[in-house]
Backbone as JSON, one array per atom type, in Angstrom:
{
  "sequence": "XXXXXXXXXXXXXXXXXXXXXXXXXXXXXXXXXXXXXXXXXXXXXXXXXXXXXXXXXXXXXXXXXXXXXXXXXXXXXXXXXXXXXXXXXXXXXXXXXXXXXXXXXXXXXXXXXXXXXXXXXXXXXXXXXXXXXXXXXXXXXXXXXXXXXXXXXXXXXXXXXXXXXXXXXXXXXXXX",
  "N": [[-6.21, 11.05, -9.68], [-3.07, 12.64, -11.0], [-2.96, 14.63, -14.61], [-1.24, 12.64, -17.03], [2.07, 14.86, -17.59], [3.15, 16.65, -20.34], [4.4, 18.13, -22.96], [4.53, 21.61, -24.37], [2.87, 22.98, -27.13], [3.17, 24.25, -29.98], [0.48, 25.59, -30.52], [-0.31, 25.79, -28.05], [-2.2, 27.63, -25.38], [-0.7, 29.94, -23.36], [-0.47, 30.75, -20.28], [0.77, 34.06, -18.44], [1.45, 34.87, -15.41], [1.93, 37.26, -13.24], [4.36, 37.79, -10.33], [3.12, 39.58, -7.3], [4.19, 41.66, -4.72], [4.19, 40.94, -1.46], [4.4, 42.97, 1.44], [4.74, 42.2, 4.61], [3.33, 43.82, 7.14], [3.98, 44.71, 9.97], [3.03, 46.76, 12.0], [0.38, 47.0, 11.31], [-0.62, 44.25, 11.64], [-0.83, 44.22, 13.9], [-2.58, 46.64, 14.75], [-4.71, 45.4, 13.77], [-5.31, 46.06, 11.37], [-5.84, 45.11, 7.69], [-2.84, 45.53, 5.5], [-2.4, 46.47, 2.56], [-0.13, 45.59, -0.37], [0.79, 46.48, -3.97], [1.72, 47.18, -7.13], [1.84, 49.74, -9.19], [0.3, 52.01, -11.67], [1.11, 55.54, -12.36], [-1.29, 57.75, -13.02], [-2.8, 60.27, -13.0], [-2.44, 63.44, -11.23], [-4.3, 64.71, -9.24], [-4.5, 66.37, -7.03], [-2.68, 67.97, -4.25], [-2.5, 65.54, -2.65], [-3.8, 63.49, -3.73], [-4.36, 61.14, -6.17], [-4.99, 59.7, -9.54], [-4.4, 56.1, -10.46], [-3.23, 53.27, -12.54], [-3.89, 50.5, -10.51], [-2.25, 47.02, -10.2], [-3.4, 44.54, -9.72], [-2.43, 41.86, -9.82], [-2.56, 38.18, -11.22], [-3.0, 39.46, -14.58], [-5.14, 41.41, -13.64], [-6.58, 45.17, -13.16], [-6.87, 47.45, -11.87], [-8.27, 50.92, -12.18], [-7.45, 53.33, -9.59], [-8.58, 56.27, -7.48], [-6.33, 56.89, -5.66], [-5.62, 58.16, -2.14], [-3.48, 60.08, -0.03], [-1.95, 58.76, 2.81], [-2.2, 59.93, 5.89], [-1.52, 62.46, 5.54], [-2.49, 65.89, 4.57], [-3.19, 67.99, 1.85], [-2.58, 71.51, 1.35], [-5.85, 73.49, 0.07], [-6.72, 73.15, -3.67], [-6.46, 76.0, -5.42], [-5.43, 78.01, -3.68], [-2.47, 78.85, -3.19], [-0.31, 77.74, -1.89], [-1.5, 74.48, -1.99], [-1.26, 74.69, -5.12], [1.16, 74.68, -5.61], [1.71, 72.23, -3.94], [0.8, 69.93, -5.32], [2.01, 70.78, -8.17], [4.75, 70.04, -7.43], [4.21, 67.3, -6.81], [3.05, 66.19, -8.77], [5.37, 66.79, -10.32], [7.4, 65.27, -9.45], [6.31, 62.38, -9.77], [5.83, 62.44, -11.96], [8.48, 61.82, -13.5], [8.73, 59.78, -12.42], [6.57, 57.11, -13.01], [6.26, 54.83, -12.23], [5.07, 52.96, -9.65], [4.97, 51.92, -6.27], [2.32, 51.42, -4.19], [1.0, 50.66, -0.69], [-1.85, 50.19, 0.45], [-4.33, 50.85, 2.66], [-7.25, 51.53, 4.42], [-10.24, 52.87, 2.72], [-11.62, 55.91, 2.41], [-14.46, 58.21, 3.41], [-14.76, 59.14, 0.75], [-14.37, 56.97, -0.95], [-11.77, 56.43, -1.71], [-9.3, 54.99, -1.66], [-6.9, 55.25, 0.84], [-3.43, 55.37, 1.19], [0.49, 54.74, 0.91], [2.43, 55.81, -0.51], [5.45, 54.61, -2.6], [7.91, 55.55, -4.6], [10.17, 55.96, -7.3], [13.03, 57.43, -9.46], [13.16, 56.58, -12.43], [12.8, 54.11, -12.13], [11.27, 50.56, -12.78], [10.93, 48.17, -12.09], [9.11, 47.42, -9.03], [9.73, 45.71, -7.01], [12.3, 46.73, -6.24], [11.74, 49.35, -6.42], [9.96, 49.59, -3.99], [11.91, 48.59, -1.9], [13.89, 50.65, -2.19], [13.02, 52.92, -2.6], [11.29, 56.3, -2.56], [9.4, 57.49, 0.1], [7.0, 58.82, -0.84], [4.6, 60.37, 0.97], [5.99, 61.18, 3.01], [8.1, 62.53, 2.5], [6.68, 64.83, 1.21], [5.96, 65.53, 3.46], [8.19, 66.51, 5.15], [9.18, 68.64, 3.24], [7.17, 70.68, 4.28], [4.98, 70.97, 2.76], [2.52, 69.45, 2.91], [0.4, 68.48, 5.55], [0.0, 66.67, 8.7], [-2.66, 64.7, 8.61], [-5.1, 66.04, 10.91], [-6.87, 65.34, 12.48], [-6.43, 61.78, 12.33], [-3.24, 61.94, 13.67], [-4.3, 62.82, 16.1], [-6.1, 60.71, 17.08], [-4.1, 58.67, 16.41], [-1.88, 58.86, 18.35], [-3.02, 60.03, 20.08], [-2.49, 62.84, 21.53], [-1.97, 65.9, 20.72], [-0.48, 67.0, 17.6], [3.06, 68.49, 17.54], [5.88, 69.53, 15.39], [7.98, 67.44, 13.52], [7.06, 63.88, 12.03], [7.57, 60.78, 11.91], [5.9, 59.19, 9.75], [6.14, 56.2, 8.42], [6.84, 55.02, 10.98], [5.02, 55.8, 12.83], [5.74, 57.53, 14.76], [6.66, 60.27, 16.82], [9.13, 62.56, 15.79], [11.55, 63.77, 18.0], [12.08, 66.77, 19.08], [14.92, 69.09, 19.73], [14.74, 72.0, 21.36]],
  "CA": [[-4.87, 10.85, -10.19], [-3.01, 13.39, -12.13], [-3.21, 13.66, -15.73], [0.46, 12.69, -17.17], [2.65, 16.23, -18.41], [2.85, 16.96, -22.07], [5.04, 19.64, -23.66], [3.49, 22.46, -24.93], [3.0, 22.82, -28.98], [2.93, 26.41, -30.31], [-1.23, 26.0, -30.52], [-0.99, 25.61, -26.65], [-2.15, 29.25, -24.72], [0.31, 30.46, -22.49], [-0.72, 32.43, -19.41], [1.61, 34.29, -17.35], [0.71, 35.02, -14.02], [2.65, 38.06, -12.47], [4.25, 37.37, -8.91], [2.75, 40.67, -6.04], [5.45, 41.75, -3.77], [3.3, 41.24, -0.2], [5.12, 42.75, 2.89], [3.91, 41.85, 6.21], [3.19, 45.12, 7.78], [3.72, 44.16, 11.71], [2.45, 47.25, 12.69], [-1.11, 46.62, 10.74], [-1.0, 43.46, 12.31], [-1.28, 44.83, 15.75], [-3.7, 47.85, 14.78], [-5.6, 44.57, 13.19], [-5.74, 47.05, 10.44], [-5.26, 44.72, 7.01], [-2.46, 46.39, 4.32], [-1.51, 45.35, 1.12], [0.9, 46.36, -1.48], [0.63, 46.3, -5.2], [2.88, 47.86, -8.22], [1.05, 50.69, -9.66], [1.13, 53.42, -12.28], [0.37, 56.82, -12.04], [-1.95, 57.95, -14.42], [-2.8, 61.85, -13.09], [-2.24, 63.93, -9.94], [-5.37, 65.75, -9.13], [-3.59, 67.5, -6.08], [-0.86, 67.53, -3.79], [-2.73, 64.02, -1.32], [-5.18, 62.73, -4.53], [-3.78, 61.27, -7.54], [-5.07, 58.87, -10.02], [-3.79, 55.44, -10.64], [-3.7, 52.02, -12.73], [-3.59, 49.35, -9.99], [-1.68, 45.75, -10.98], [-4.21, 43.42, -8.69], [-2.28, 40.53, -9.89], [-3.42, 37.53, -12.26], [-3.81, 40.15, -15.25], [-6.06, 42.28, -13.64], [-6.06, 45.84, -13.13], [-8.14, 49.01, -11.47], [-7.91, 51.99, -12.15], [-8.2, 53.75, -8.14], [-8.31, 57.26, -6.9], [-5.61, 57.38, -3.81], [-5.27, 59.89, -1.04], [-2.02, 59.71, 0.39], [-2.6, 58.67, 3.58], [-2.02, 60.6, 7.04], [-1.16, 63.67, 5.22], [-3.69, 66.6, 4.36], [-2.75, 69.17, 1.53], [-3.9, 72.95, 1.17], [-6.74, 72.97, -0.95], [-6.36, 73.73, -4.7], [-7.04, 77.57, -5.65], [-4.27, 78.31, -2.97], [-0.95, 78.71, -3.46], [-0.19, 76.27, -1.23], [-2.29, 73.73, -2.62], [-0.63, 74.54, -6.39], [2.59, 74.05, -5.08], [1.9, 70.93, -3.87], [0.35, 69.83, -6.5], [2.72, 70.78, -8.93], [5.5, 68.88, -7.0], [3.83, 65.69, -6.97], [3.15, 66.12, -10.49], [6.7, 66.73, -11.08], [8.01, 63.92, -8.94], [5.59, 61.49, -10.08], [6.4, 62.6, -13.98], [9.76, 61.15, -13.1], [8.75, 58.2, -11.45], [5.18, 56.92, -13.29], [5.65, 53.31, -11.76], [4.69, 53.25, -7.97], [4.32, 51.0, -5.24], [1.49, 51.63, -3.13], [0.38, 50.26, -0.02], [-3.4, 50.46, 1.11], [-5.12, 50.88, 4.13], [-9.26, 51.73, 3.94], [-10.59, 53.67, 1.7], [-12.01, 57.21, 3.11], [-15.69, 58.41, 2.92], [-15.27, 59.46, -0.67], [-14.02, 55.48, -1.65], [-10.22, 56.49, -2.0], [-8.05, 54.19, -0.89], [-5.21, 55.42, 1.81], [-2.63, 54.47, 0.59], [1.61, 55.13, 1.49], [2.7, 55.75, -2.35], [6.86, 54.74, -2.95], [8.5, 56.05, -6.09], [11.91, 55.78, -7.33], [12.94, 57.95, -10.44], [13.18, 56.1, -13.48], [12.75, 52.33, -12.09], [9.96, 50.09, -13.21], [10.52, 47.0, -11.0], [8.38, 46.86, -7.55], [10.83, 45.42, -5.52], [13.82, 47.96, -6.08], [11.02, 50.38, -5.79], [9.77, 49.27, -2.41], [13.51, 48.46, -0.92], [15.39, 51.45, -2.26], [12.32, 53.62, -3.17], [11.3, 57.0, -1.74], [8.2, 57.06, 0.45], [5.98, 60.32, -1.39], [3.88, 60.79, 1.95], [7.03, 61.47, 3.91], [8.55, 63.91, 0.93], [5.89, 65.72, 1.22], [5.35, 66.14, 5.25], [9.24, 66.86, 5.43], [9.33, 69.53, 2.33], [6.46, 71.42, 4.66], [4.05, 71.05, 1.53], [1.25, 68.94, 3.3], [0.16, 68.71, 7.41], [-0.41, 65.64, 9.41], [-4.13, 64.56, 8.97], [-4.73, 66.28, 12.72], [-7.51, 63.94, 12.86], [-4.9, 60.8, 12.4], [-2.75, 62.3, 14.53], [-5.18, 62.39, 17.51], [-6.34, 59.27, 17.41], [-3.56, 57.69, 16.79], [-1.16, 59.73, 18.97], [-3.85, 59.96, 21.85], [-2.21, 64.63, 21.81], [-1.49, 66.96, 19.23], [1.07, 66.81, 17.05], [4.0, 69.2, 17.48], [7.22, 68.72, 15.11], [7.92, 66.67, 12.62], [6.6, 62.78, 12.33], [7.91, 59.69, 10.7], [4.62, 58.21, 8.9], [5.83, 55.06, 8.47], [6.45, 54.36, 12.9], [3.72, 56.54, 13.52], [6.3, 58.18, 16.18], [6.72, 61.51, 16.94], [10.51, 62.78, 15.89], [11.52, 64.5, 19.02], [13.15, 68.09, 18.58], [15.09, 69.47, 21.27], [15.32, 73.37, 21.11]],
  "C": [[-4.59, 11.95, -11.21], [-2.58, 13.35, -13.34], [-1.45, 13.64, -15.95], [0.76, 14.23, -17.96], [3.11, 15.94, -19.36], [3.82, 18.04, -21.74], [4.35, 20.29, -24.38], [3.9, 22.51, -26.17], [2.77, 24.29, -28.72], [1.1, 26.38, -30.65], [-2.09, 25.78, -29.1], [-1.55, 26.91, -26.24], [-1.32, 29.22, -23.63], [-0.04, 31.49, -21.5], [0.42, 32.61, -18.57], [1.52, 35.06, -16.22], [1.87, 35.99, -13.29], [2.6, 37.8, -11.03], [3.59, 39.28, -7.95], [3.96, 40.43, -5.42], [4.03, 41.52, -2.62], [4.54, 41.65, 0.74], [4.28, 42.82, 3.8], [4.06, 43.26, 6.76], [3.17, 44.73, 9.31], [2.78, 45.31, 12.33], [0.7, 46.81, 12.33], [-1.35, 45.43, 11.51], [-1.42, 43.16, 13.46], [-2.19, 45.41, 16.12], [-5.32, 46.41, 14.12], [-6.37, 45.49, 12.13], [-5.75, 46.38, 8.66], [-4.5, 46.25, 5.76], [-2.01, 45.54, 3.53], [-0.91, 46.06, 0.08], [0.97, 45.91, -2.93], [1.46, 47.34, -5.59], [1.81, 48.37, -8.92], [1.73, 51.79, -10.88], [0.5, 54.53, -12.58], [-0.45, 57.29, -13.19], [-2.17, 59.2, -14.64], [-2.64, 61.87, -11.56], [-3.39, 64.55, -9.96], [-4.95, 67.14, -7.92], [-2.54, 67.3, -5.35], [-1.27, 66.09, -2.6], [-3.59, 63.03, -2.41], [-4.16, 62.46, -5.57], [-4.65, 59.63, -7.83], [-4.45, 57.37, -10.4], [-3.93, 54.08, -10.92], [-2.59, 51.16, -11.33], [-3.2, 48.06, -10.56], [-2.43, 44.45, -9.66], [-3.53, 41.76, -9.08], [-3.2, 39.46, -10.89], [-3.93, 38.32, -13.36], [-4.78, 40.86, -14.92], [-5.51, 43.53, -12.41], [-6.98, 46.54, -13.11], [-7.61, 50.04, -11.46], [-8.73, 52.66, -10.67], [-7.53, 54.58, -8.04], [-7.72, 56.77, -5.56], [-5.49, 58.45, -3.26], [-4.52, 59.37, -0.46], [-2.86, 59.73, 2.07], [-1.73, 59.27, 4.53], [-1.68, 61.9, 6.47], [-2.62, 64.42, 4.63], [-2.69, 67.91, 3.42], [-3.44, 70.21, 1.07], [-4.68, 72.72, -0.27], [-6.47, 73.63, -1.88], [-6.59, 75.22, -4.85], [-6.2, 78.38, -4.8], [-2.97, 77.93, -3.03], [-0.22, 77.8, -3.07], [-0.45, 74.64, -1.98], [-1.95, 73.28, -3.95], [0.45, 74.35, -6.18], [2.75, 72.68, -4.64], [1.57, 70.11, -4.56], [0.97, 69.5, -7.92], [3.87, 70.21, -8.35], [5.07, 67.93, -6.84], [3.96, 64.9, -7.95], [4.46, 65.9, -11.09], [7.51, 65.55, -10.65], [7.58, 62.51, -9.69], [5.47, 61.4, -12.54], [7.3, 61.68, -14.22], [9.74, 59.63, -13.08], [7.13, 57.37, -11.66], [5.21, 55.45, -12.47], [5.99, 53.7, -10.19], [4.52, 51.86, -7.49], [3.93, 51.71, -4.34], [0.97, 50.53, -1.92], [-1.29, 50.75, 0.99], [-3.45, 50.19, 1.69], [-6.41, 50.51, 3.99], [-9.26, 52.74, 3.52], [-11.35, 55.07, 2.95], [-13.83, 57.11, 2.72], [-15.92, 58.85, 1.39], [-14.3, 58.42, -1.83], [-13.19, 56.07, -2.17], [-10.12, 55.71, -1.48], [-7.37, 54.77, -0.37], [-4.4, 54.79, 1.47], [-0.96, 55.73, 0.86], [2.04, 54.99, 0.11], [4.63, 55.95, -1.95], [7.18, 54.91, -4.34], [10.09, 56.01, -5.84], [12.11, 56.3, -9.26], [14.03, 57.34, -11.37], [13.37, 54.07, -13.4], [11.59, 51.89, -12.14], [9.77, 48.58, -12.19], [10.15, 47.1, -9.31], [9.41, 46.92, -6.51], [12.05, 45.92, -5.64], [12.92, 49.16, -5.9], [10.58, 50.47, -4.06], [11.14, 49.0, -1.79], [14.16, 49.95, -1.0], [14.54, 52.76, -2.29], [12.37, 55.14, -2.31], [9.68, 57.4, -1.5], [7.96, 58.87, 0.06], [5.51, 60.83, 0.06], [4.56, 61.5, 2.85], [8.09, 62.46, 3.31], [8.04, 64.45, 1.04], [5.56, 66.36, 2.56], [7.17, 67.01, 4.83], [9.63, 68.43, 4.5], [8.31, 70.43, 3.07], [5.26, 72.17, 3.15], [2.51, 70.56, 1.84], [1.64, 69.08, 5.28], [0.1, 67.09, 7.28], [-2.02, 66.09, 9.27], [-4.26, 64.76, 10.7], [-5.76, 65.4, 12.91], [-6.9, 62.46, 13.2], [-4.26, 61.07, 13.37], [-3.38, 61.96, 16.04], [-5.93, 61.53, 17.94], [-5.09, 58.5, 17.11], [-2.65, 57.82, 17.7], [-1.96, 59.97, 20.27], [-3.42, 61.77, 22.2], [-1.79, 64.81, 20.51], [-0.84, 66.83, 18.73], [1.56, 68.31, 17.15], [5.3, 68.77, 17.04], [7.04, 67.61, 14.24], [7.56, 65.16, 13.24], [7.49, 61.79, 11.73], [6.87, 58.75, 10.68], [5.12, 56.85, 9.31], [6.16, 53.68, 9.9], [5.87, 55.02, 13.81], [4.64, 57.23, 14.55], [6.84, 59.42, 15.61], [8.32, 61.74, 16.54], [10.56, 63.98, 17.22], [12.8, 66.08, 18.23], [13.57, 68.83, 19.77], [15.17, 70.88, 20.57], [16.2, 74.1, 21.74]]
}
């Protein structure tokens, strides 16, 4: 039986339990791939696919996890390339320190994959994720990072030629 409810006195403790946005990812559900989405904040960029970041795991708790943007690959640092992308991430992500990320699996060097949304100068989640702008897809389209050609060919079954849209894995067709 439960016990009877009381009003709280000011020498009660008070926890408050932050709600997670979850969206159902259909495609993940198909690839039987699990994803999940948490409200994040950037903490450093290390390059133009790596960046640092406090995770919001919900119930007060909170990891700090290296992400690699996932399906994208950018030139490696010490190349121009590489500082360019780099330094636009940085600068985007200056803008826009609160993130929603969605994870995949982590890589061989325990990153997380992860589809990073930003939105410059909003702090709530869910106007970030609805209205936001997906980083991974900023960055293929600006010709700053590649398609992981690995990714690509497994998930694509041929090469990539031409731009992509990350988040329905389908090829954009380009007529010439």
């Amino acid at each position: 039986k439960p016990a009877p409810s009381r009003r709280l006195s000011q020498t009660d403790a008070v926890v408050r339990v932050p709600c997670q946005i979850h969206i159902q990812d259909e495609e993940a559900a198909v690839r039987q791939t699990p994803s999940y989405t948490y409200a994040a904040r950037v903490m450093s960029v290390i390059d133009g696919d790596t960046l640092w970041a406090t995770v919001d795991l919900g119930w007060g708790t909170f990891a700090r996890q290296k992400l690699r943007l996932h399906q994208v690959d950018a030139p490696e640092l010490g190349t121009a390339e590489g500082e360019k992308a780099r330094r636009f991430v940085a600068r985007v992500l200056q803008a826009s320190p609160h993130i929603v990320v969605r994870t995949h699996k982590y890589d061989k060097y325990a990153r997380y994959l992860a589809d990073v949304f930003h939105l410059p100068g909003v702090k709530q989640a869910k106007r970030i994720i609805t209205k936001g702008i997906f980083l991974n897809q900023q960055l293929l389209d600006r010709g700053l990072v590649q398609i992981c050609s690995a990714w690509a060919h497994k998930k694509l079954g041929f090469p990539l030629r031409g731009p992509l849209n990350l988040l329905h894995e389908t090829p954009i067709l380009v007529l010439e």
